[in-house]
PyMOL commands that place a pseudoatom at each C-alpha (Angstrom):
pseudoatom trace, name=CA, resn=UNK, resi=1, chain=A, elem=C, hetatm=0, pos=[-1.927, 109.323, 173.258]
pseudoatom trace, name=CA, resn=UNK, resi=2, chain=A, elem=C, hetatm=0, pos=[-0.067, 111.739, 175.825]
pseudoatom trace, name=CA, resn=UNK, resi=3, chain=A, elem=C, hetatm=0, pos=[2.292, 108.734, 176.747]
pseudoatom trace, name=CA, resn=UNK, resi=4, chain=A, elem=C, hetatm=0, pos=[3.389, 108.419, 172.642]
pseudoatom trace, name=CA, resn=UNK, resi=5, chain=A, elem=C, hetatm=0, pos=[4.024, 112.003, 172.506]
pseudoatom trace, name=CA, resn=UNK, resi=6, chain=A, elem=C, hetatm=0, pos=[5.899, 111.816, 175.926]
pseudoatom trace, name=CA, resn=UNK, resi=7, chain=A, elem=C, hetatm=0, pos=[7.797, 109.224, 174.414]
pseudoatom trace, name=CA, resn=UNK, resi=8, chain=A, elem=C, hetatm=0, pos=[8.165, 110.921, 171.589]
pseudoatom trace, name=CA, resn=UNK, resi=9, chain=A, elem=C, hetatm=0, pos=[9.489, 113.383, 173.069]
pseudoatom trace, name=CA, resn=UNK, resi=10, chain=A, elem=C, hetatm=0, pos=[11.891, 111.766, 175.169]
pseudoatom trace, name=CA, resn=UNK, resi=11, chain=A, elem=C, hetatm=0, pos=[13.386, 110.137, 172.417]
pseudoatom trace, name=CA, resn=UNK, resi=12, chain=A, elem=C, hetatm=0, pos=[14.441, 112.685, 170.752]
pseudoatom trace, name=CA, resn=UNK, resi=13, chain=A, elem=C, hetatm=0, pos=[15.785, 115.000, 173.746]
pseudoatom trace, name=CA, resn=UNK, resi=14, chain=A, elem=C, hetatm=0, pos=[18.106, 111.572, 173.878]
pseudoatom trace, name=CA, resn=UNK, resi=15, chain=A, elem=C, hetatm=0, pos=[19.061, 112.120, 170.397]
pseudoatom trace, name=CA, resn=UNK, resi=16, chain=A, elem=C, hetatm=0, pos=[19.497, 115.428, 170.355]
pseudoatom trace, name=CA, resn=UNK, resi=17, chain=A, elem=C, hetatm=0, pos=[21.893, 114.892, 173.785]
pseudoatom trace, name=CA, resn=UNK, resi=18, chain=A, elem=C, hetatm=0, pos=[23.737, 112.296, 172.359]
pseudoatom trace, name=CA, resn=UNK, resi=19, chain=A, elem=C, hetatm=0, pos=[24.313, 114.598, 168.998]
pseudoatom trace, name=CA, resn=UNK, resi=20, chain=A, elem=C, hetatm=0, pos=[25.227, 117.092, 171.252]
pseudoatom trace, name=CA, resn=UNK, resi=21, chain=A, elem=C, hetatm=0, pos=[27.952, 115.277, 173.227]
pseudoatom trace, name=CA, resn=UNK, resi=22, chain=A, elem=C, hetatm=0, pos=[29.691, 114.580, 169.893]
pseudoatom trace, name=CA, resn=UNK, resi=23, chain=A, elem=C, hetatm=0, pos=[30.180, 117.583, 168.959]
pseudoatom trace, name=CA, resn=UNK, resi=24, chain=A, elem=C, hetatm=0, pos=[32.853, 120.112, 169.707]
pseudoatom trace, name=CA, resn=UNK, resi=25, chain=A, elem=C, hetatm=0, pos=[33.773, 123.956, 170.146]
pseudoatom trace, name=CA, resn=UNK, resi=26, chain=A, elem=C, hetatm=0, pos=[37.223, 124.153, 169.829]
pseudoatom trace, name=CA, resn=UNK, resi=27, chain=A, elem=C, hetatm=0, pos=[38.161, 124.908, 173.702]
pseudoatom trace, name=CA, resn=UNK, resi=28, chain=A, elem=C, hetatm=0, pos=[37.291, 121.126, 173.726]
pseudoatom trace, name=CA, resn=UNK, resi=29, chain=A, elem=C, hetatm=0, pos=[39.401, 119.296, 171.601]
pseudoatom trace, name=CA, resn=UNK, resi=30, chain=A, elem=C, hetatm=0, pos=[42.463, 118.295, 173.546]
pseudoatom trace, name=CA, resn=UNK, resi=31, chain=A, elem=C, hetatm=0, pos=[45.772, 119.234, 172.625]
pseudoatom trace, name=CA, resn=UNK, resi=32, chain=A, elem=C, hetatm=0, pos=[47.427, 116.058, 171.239]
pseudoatom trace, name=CA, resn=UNK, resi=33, chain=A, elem=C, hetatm=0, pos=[50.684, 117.331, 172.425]
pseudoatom trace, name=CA, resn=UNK, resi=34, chain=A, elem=C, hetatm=0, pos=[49.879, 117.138, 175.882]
pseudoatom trace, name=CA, resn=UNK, resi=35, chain=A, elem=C, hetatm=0, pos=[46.646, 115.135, 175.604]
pseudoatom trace, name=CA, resn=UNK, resi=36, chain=A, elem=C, hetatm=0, pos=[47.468, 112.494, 173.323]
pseudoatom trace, name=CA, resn=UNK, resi=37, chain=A, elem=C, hetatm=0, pos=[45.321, 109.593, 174.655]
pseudoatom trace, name=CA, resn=UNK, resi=38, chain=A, elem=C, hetatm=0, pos=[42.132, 111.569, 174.160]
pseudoatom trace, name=CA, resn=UNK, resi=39, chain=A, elem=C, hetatm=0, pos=[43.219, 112.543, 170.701]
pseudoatom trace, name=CA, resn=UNK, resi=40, chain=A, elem=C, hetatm=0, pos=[43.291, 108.305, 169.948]
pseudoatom trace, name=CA, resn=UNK, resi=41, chain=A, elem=C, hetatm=0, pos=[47.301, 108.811, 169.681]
pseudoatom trace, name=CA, resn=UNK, resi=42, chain=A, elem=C, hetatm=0, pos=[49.795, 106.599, 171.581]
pseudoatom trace, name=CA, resn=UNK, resi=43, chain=A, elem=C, hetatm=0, pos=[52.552, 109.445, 172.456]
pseudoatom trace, name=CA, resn=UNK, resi=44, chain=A, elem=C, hetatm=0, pos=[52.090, 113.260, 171.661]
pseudoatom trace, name=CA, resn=UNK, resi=45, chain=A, elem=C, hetatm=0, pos=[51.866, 114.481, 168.027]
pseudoatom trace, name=CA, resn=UNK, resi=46, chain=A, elem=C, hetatm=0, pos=[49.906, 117.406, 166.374]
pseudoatom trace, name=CA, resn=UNK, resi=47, chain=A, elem=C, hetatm=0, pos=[46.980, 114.513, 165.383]
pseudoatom trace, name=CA, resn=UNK, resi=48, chain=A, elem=C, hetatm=0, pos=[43.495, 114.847, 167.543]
pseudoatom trace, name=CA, resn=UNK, resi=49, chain=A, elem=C, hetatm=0, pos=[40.519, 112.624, 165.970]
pseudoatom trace, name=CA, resn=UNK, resi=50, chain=A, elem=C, hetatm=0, pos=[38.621, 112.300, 169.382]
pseudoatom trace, name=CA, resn=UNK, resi=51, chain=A, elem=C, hetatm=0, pos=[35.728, 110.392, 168.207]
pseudoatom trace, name=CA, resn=UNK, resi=52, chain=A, elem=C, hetatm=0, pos=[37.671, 107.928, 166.067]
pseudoatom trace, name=CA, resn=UNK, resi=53, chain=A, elem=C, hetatm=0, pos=[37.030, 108.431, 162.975]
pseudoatom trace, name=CA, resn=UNK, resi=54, chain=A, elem=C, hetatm=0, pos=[39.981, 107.846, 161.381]
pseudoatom trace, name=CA, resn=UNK, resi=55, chain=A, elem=C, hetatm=0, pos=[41.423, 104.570, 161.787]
pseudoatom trace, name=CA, resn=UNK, resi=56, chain=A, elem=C, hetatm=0, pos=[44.412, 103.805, 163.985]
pseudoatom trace, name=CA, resn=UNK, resi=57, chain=A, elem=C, hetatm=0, pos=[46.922, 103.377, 160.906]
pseudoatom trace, name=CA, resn=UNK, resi=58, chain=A, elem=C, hetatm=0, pos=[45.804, 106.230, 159.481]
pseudoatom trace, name=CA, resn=UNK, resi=59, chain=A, elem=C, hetatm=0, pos=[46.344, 108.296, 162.305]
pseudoatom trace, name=CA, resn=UNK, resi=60, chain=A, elem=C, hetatm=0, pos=[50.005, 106.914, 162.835]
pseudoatom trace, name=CA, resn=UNK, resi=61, chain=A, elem=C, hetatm=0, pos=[50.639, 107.453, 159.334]
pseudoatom trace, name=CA, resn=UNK, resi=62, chain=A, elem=C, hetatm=0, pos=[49.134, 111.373, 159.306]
pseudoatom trace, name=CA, resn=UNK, resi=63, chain=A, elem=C, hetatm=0, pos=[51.731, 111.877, 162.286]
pseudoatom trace, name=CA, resn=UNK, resi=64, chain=A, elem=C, hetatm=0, pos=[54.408, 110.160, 160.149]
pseudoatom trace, name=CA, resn=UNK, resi=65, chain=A, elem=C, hetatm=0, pos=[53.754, 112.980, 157.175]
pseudoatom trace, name=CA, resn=UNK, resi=66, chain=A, elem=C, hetatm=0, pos=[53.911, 115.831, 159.350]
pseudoatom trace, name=CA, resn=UNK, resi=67, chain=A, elem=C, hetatm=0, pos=[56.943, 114.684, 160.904]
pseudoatom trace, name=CA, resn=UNK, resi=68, chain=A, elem=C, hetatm=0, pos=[58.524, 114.049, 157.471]
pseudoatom trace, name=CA, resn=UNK, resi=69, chain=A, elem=C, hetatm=0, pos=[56.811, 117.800, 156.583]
pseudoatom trace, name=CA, resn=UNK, resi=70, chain=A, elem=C, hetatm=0, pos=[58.463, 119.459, 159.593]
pseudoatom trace, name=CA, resn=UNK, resi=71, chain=A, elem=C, hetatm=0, pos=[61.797, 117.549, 158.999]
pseudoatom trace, name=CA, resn=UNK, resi=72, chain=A, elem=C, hetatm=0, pos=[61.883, 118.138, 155.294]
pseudoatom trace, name=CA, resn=UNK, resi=73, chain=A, elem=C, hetatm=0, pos=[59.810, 121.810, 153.890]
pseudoatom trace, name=CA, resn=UNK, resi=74, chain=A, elem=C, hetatm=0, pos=[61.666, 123.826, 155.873]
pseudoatom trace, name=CA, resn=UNK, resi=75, chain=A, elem=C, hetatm=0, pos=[62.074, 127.656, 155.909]
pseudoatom trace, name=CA, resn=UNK, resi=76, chain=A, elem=C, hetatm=0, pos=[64.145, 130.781, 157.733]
pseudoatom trace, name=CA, resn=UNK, resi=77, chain=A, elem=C, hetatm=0, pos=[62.480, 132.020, 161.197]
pseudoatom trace, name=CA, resn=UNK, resi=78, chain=A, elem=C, hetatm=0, pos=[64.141, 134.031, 163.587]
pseudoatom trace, name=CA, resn=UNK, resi=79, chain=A, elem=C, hetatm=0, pos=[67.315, 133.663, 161.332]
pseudoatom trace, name=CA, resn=UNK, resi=80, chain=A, elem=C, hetatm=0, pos=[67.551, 129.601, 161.473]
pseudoatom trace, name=CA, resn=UNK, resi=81, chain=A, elem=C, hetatm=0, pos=[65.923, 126.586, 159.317]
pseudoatom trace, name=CA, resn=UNK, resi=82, chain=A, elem=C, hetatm=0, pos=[62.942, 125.630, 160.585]
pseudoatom trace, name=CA, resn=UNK, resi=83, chain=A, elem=C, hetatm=0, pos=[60.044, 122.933, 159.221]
pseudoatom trace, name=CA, resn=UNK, resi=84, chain=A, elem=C, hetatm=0, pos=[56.452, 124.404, 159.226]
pseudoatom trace, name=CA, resn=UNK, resi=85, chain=A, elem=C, hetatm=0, pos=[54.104, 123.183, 161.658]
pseudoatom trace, name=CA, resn=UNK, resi=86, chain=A, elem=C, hetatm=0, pos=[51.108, 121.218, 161.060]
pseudoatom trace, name=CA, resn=UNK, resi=87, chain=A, elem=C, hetatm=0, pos=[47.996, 120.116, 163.080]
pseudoatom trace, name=CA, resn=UNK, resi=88, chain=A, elem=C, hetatm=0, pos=[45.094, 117.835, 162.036]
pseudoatom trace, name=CA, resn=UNK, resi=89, chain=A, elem=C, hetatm=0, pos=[42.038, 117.735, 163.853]
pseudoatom trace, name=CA, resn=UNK, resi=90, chain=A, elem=C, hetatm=0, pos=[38.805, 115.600, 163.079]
pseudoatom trace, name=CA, resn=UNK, resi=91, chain=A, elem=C, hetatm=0, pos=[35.629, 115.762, 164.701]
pseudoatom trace, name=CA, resn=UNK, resi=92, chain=A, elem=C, hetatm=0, pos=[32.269, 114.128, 164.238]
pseudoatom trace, name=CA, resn=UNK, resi=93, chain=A, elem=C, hetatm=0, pos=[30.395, 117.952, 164.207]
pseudoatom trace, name=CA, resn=UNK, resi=94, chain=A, elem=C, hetatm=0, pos=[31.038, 121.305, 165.462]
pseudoatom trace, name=CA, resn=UNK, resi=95, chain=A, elem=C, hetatm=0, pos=[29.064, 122.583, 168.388]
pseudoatom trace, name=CA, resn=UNK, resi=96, chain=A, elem=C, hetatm=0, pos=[26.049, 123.756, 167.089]
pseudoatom trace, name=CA, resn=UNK, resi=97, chain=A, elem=C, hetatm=0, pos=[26.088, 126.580, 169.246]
pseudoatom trace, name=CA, resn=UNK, resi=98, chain=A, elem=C, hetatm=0, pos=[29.854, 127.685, 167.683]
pseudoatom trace, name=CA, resn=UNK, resi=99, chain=A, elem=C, hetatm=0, pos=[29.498, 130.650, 165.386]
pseudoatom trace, name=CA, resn=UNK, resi=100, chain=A, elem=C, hetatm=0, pos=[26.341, 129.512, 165.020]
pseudoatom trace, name=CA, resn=UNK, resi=101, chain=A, elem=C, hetatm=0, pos=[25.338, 132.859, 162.789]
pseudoatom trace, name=CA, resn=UNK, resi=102, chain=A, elem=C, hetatm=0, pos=[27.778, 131.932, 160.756]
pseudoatom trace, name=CA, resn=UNK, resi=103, chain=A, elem=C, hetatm=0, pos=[27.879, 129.728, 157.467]
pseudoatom trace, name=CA, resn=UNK, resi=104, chain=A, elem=C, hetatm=0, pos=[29.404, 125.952, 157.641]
pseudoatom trace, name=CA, resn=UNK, resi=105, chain=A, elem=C, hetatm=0, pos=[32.801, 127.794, 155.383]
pseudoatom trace, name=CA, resn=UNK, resi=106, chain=A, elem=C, hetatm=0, pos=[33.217, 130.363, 157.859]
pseudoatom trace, name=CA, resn=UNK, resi=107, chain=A, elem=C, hetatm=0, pos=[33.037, 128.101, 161.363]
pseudoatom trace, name=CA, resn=UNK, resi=108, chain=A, elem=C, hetatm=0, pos=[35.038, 125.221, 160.146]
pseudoatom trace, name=CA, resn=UNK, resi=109, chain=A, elem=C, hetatm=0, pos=[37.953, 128.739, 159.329]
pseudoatom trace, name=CA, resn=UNK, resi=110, chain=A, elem=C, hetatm=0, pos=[36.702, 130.147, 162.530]
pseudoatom trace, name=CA, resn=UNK, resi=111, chain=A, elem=C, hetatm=0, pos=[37.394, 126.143, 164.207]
pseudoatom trace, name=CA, resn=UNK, resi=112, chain=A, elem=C, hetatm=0, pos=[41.046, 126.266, 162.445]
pseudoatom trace, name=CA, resn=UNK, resi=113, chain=A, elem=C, hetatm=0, pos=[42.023, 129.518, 163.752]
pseudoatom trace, name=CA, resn=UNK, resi=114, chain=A, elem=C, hetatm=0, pos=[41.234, 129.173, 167.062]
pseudoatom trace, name=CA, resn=UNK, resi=115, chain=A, elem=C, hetatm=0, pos=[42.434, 125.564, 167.512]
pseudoatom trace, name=CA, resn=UNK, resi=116, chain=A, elem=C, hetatm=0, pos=[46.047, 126.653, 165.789]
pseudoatom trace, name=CA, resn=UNK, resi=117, chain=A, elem=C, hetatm=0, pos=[46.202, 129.353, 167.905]
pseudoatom trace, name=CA, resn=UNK, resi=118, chain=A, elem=C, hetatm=0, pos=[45.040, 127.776, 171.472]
pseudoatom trace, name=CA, resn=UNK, resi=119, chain=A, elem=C, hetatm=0, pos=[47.981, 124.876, 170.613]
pseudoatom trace, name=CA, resn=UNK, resi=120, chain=A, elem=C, hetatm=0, pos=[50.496, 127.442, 168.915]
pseudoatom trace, name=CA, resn=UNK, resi=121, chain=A, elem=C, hetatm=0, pos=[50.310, 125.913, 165.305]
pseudoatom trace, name=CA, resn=UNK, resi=122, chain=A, elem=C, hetatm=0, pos=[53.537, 127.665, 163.942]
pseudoatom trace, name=CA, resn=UNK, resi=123, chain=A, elem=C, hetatm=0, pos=[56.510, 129.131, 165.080]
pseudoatom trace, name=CA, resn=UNK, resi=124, chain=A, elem=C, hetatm=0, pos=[56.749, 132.359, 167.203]
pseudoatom trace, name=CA, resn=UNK, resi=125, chain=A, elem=C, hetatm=0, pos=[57.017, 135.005, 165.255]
pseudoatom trace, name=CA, resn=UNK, resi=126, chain=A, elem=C, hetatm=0, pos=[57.336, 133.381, 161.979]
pseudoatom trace, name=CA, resn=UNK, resi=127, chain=A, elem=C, hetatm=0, pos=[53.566, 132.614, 160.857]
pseudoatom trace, name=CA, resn=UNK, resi=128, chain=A, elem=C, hetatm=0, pos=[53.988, 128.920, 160.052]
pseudoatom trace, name=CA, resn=UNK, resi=129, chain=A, elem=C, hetatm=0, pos=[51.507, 126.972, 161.140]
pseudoatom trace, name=CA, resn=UNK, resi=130, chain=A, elem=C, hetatm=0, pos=[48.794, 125.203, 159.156]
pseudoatom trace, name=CA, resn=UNK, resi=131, chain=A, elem=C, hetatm=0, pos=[45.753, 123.716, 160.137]
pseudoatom trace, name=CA, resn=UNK, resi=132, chain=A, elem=C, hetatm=0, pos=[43.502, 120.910, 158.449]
pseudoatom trace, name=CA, resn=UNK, resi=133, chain=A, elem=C, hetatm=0, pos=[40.065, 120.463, 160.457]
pseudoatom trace, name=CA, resn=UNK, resi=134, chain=A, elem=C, hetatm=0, pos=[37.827, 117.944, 159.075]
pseudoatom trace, name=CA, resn=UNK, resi=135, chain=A, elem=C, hetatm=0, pos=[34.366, 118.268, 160.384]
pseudoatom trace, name=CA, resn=UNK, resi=136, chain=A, elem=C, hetatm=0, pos=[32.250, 114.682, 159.622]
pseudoatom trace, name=CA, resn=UNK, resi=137, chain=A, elem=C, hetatm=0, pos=[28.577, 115.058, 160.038]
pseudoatom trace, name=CA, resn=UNK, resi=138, chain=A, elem=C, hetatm=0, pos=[29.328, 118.404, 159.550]
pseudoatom trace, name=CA, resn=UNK, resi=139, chain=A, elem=C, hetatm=0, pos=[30.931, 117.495, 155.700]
pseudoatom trace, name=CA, resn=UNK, resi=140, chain=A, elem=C, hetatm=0, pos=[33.528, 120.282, 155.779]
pseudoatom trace, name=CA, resn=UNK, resi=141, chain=A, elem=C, hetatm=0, pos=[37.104, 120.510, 155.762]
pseudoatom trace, name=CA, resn=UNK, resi=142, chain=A, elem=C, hetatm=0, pos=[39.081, 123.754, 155.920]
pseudoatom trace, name=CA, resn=UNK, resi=143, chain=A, elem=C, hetatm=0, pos=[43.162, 124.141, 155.479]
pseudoatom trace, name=CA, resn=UNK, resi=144, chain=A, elem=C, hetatm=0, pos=[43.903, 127.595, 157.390]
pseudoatom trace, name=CA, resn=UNK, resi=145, chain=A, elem=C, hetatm=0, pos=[47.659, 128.695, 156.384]
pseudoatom trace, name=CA, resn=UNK, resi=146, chain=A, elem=C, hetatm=0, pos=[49.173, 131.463, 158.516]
pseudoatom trace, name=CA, resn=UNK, resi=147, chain=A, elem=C, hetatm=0, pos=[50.513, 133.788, 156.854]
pseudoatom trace, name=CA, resn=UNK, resi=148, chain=A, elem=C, hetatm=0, pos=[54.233, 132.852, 156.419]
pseudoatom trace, name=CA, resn=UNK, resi=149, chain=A, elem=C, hetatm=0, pos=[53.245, 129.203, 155.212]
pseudoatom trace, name=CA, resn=UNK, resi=150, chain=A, elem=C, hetatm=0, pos=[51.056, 130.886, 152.438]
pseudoatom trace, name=CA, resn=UNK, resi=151, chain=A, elem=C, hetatm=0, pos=[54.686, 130.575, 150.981]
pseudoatom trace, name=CA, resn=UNK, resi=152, chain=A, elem=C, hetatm=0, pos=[54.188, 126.726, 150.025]
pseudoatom trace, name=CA, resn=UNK, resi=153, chain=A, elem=C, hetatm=0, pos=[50.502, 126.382, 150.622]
pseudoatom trace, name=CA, resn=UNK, resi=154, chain=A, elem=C, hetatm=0, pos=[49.067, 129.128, 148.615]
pseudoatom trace, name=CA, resn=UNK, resi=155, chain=A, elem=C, hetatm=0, pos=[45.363, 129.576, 148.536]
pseudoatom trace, name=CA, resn=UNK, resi=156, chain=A, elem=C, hetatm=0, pos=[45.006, 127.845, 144.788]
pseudoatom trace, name=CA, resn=UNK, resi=157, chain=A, elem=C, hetatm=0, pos=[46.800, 125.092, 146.326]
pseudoatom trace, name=CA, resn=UNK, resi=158, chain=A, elem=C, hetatm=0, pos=[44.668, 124.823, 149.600]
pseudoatom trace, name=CA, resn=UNK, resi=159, chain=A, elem=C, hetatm=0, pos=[41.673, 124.430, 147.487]
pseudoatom trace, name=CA, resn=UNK, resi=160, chain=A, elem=C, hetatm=0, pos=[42.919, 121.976, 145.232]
pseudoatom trace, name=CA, resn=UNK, resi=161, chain=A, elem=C, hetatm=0, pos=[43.587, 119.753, 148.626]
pseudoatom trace, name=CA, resn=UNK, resi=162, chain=A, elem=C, hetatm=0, pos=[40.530, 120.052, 149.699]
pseudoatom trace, name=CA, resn=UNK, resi=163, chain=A, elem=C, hetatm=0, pos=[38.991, 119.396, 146.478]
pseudoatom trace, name=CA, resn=UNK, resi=164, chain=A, elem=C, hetatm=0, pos=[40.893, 116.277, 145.695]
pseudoatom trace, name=CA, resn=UNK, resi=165, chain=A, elem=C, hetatm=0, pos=[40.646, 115.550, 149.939]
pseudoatom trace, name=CA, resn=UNK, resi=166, chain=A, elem=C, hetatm=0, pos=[36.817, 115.920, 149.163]
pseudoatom trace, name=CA, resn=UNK, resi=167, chain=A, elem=C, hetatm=0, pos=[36.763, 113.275, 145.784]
pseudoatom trace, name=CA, resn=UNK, resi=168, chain=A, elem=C, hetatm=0, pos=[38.676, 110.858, 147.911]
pseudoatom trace, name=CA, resn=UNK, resi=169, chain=A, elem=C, hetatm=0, pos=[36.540, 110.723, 150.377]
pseudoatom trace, name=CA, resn=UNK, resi=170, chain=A, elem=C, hetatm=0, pos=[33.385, 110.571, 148.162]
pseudoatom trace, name=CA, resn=UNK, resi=171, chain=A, elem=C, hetatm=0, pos=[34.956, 107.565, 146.163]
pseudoatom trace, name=CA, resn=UNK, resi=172, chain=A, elem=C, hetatm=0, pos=[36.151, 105.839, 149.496]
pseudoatom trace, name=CA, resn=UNK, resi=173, chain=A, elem=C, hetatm=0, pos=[32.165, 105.675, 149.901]
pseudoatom trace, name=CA, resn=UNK, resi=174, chain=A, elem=C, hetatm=0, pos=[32.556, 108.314, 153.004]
pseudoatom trace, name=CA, resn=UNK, resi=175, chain=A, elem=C, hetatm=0, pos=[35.621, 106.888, 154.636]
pseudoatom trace, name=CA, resn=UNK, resi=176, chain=A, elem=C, hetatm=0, pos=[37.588, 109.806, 155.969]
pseudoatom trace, name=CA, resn=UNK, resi=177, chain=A, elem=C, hetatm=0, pos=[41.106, 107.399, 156.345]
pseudoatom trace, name=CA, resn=UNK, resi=178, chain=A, elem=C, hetatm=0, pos=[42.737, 107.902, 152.530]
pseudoatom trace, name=CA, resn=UNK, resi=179, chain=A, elem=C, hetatm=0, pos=[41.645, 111.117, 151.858]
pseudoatom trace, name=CA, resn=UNK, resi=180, chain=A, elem=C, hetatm=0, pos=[42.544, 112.813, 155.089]
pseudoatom trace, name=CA, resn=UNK, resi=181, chain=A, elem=C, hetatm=0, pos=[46.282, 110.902, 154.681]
pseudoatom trace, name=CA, resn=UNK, resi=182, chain=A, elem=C, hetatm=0, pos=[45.968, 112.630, 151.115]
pseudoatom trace, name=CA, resn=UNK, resi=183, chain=A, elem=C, hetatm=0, pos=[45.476, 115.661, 152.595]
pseudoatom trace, name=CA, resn=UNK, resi=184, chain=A, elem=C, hetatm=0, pos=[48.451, 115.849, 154.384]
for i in range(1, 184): cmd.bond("trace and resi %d" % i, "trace and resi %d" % (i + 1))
show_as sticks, trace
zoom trace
């Protein structure tokens, strides 16, 4: 009996481990701009889905849209037209020792913030950046909008993304691919 529960036991320190190693605090996730391989992107972008979850396509296609975002929604910073700056990062789970006092809303905005700010999402001094972090296992996706891209993005806006992001992915039977592209 003492050999079962060892077992037992064993197993599921492996499973917890292996949870574990998928998961992320956000001084983890590689900056795609200087990381790109470990992001799953060919050359740099502002795309990081380490564990794969999107599909290869999709990913391409996400950097396509914020390149066409950056190119085409553009605004005045520092008196000259600039595009805002977007970032999309997707992760199998957040650490479960980030913000862990925290509920799932207010880590996935705490994730946002501090992955936009360790890459410098946005312009300097012009408050630009946006953020969409897409936690899997975790099933939560936050949009954080700096201040300055509240502009186009507003809040009511934000949530209707996610909302629609959210119905997507439901009626894609849990594939992450067309309603992340949505998204963005």
């Amino acid at each position: 009996m003492a050999l079962g529960y060892k077992l037992i036991l064993m197993a599921s320190v492996v499973s917890l481990a292996s949870s574990v190693s998928s998961s992320w605090m956000p001084s983890d996730i590689p900056n795609p701009v200087a990381y790109p391989q470990e992001c799953l992107m060919p050359h740099p972008s502002r795309v990081c889905d380490p564990n794969g979850a999107l599909s290869t396509s999709t990913r391409k296609r996400v950097q396509s849209l914020i390149e066409l975002i950056e190119t085409n929604v553009t605004h005045s910073c520092n008196g000259k037209m600039v595009g805002y700056q977007v970032a999309v990062v997707v992760v199998n789970r957040m650490h479960p020792a980030f913000q862990k006092h925290y509920d799932k809303v207010d880590r996935a905005e705490e994730f946002a913030i501090k992955i936009g700010d360790t890459w410098g999402v946005g312009h300097r001094g012009c408050e630009d950046g946006i953020v969409l972090f897409v936690s899997k296992l975790d099933r939560i996706a936050f949009i954080k909008t700096a201040p300055g891209a509240r502009e186009v993005l507003p809040d009511n806006a934000v949530s209707y993304v996610i909302r629609e992001m959210t119905s997507t992915i439901k009626a894609n039977r849990g594939s992450l691919n067309t309603g992340v592209e949505g998204a963005v």
